[in-house]
C-alpha positions in Angstrom: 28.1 185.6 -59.9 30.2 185.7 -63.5 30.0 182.4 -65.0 32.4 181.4 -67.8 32.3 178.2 -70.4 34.7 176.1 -71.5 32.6 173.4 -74.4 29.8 175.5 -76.1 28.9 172.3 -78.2 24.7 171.6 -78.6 24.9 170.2 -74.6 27.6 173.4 -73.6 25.5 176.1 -75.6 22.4 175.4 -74.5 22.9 175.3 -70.7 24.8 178.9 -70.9 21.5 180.2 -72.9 19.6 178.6 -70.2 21.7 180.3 -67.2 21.7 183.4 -68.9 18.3 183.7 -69.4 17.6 182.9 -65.5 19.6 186.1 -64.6 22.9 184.5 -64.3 26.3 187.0 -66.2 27.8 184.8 -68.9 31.3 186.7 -68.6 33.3 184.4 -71.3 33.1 181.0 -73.2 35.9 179.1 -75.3 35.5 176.1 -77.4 38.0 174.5 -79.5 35.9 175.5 -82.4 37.2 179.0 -82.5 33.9 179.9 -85.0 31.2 177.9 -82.3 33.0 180.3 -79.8 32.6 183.5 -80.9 28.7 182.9 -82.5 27.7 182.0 -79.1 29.7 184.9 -77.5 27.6 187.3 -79.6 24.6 185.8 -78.9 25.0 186.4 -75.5 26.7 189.2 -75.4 30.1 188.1 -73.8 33.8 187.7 -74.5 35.0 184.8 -76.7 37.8 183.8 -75.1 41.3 182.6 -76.9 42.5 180.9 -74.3 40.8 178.4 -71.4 43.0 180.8 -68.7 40.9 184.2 -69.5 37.9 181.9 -69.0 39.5 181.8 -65.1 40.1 185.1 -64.9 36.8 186.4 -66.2 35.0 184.0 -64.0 33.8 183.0 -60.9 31.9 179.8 -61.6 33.4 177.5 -64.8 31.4 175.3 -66.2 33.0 172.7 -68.6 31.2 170.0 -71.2 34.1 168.3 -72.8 34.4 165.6 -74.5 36.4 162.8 -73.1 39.0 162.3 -70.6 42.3 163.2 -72.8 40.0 166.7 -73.6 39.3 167.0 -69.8 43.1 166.9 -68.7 44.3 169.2 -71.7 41.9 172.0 -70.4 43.2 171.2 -66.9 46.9 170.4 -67.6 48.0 172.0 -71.1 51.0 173.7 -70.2 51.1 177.3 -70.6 47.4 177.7 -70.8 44.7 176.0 -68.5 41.9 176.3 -66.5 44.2 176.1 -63.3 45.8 179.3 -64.1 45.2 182.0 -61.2 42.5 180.0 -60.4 42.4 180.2 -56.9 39.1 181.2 -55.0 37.3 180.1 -58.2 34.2 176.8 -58.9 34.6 174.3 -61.5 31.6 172.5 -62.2 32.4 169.4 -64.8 29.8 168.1 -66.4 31.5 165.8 -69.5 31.1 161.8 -69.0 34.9 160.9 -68.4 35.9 158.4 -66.1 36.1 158.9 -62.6 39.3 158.9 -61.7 39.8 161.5 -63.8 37.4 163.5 -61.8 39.7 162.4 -58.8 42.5 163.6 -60.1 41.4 167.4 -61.5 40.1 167.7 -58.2 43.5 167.3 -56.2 45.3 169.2 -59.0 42.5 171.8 -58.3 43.1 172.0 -54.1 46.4 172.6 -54.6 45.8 175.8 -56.7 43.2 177.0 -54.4 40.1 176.1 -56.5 37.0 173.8 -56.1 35.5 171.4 -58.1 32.5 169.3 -58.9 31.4 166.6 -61.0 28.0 167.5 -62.6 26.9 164.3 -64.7 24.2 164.9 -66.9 21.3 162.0 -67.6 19.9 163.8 -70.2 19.8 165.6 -73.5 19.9 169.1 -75.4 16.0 170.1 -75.1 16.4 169.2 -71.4 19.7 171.4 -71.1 17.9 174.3 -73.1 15.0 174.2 -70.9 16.8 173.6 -67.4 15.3 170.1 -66.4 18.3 168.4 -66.7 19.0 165.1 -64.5 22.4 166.2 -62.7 23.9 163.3 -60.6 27.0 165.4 -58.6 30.1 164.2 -56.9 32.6 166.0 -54.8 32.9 168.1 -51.5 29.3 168.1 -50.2 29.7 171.9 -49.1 31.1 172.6 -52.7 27.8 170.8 -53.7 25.8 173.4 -51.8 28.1 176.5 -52.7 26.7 175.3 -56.5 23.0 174.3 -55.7 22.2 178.0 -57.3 23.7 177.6 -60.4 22.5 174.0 -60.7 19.4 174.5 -59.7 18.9 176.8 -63.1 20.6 173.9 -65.1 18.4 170.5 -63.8 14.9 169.7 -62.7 16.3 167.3 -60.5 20.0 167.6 -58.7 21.4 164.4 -56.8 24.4 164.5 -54.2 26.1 161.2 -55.1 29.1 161.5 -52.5 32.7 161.9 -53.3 34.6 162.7 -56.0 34.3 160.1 -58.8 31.1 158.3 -57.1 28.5 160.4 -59.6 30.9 159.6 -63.0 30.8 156.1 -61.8 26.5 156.1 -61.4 26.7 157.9 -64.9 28.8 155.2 -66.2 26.5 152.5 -65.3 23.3 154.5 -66.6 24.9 154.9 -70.0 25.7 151.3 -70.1 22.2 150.0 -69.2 20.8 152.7 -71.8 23.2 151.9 -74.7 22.1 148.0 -73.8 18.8 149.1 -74.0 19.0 150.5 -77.0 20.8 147.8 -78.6 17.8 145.8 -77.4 14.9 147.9 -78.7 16.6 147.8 -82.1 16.8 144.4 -82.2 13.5 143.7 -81.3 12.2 146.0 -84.2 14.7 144.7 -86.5 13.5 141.2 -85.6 9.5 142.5 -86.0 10.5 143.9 -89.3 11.5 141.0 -90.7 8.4 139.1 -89.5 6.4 141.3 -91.1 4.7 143.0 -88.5 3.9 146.2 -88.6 6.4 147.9 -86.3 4.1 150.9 -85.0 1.6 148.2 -83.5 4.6 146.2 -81.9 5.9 149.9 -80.7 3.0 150.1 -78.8 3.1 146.6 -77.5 6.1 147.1 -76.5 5.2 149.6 -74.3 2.7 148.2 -72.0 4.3 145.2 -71.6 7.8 143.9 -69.9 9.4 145.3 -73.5 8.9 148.8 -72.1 12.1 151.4 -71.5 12.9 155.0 -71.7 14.4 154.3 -74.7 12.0 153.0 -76.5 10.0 156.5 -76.1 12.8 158.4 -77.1 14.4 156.1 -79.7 11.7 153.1 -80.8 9.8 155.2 -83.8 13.4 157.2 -84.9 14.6 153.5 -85.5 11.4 152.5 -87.0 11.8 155.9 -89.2 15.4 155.7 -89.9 15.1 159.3 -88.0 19.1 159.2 -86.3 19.1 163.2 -86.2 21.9 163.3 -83.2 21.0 163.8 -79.4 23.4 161.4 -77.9 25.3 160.4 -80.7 27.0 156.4 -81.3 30.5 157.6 -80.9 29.6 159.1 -77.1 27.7 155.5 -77.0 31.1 153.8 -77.3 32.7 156.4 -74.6 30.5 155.5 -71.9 30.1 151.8 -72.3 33.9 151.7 -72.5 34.1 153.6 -68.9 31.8 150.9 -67.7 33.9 148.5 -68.8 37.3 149.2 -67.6 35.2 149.6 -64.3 34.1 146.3 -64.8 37.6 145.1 -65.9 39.2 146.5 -63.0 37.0 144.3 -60.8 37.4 141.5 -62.6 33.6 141.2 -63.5 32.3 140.2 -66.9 29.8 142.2 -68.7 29.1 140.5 -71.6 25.7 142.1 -72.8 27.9 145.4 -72.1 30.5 144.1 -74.3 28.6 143.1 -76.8 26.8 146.6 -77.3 30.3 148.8 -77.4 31.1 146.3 -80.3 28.3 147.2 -82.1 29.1 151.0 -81.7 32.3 150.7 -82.2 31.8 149.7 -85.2 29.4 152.3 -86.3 32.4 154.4 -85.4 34.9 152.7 -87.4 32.3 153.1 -90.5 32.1 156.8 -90.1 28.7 156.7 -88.5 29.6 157.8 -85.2 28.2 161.2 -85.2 24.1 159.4 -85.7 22.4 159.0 -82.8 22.8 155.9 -81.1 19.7 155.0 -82.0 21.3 154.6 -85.5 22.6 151.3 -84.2 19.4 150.2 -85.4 20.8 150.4 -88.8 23.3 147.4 -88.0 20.2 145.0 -86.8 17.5 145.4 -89.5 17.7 143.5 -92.4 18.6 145.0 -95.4 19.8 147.9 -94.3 23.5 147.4 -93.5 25.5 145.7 -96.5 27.6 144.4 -93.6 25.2 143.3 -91.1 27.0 139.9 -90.5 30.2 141.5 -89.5 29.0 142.7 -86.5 27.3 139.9 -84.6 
């Protein structure tokens, strides 16, 4: 089975180190980034491809880790060159947060060229892609699913069928929103402690053994406490996915004001040029004395 990449960022990299290192043939991989491109390519030992089209043609399983949803349609849709080219016969496993009825709509476009495709979502980060214990939540066909199970099976610990097209980007939607609002949460609650006083490792620990306790706060609590924001899911991404949520939301007519509250606050690390921090470098907008602006952002 050749597989071919199309996003060899830290998330993109990582899993086609991981797949080829499990036995699988990484045939080609493209990234925007021309350079990111080719160093991976001779790492592994495979073609660097110029355009998203040879990816198709050198593969028979594509995996791609975009972006967003206007980067998902131009690798689908760009005339002239996309993934969609001769593409019949061929796997598309998409594993980018975009929103689902983009997922939807790739997946048509793909039928009618003969292809498959699958939404992979990922729920977690770049050690767990290098080391194959990714969370993958997957929408789509259910045979497709199990035509794939191989391949994802080297990628994630854990691999959930969610249903149909869209259903899995809509369940990683709503986990990014409930993390980013947990986040926002944790680094309040330090920020608060801080400015008691209190001696933040103690009320880390606190924290955890009590009601206070989250996922995040493992991951993120002593990075904030540290001013540690070394990027695994960064704040502009942050932004991304509580914004799917919210047009959700919005198209439901439902108010999410906690969720609403947090894409403010990341939005406006983005708008200050902080967007590429972790998100746990929203902590830098709550703590006192840290952010020259702190007021504009309540």
């Amino acid at each position: 089975m050749n597989i071919g990449f199309v996003g060899v960022g830290r998330m993109g990299a990582n899993m086609a180190r991981r797949l080829k290192e499990t036995g699988f043939h990484v045939t080609a991989v493209y990234d925007a980034d021309r350079a990111v491109a080719t160093k991976l390519a001779t790492e592994l030992g495979c073609a660097a491809s110029q355009d998203v089209a040879d990816v198709t043609a050198q593969s028979d399983v594509i995996l791609t880790v975009v972006s967003d949803d206007a980067a998902m349609r131009e690798i689908f849709l760009r005339d002239g060159d996309n993934l969609l080219v001769n593409a019949r016969g061929k796997l598309f496993i998409n594993c980018a947060t975009v929103s689902p009825n983009v997922h939807v709509e790739i997946e048509g476009l793909a039928k009618r060229a003969g292809a498959r495709t699958l939404e992979a979502c990922m729920a977690s980060s770049i050690t767990q892609a290098r080391e194959g214990t990714l969370y993958l939540m997957c929408g789509g066909d259910e045979q497709t699913f199990r035509d794939a199970q191989p391949v994802l099976e080297k990628l994630g610990s854990k691999v959930r069928y969610i249903g149909k097209a869209g259903e899995a980007a809509k369940v990683k939607a709503l986990v990014n929103m409930v993390m980013n609002i947990n986040t926002a949460g944790i680094a309040e609650g330090l920020g608060l402690g801080d400015a008691l006083g209190l001696d933040l490792t103690m009320l880390r620990e606190v924290f955890a053994e009590t009601g206070a306790a989250s996922r995040v706060l493992q991951t993120d609590g002593e990075d904030m406490q540290n001013r540690d924001h070394s990027c695994y899911f960064s704040a502009a991404h942050a932004a991304k996915d509580s914004g799917i949520a919210l047009t959700l939301a919005e198209e439901l007519s439902l108010d999410l004001p906690l969720a609403r509250a947090t894409k403010k606050q990341y939005d406006a690390m983005v708008q200050e040029g902080l967007g590429e921090l972790d998100k746990s470098g929203i902590a830098e907008l709550t703590f006192k004395n840290r952010h020259k602006h702190r007021g504009d952002h309540v």
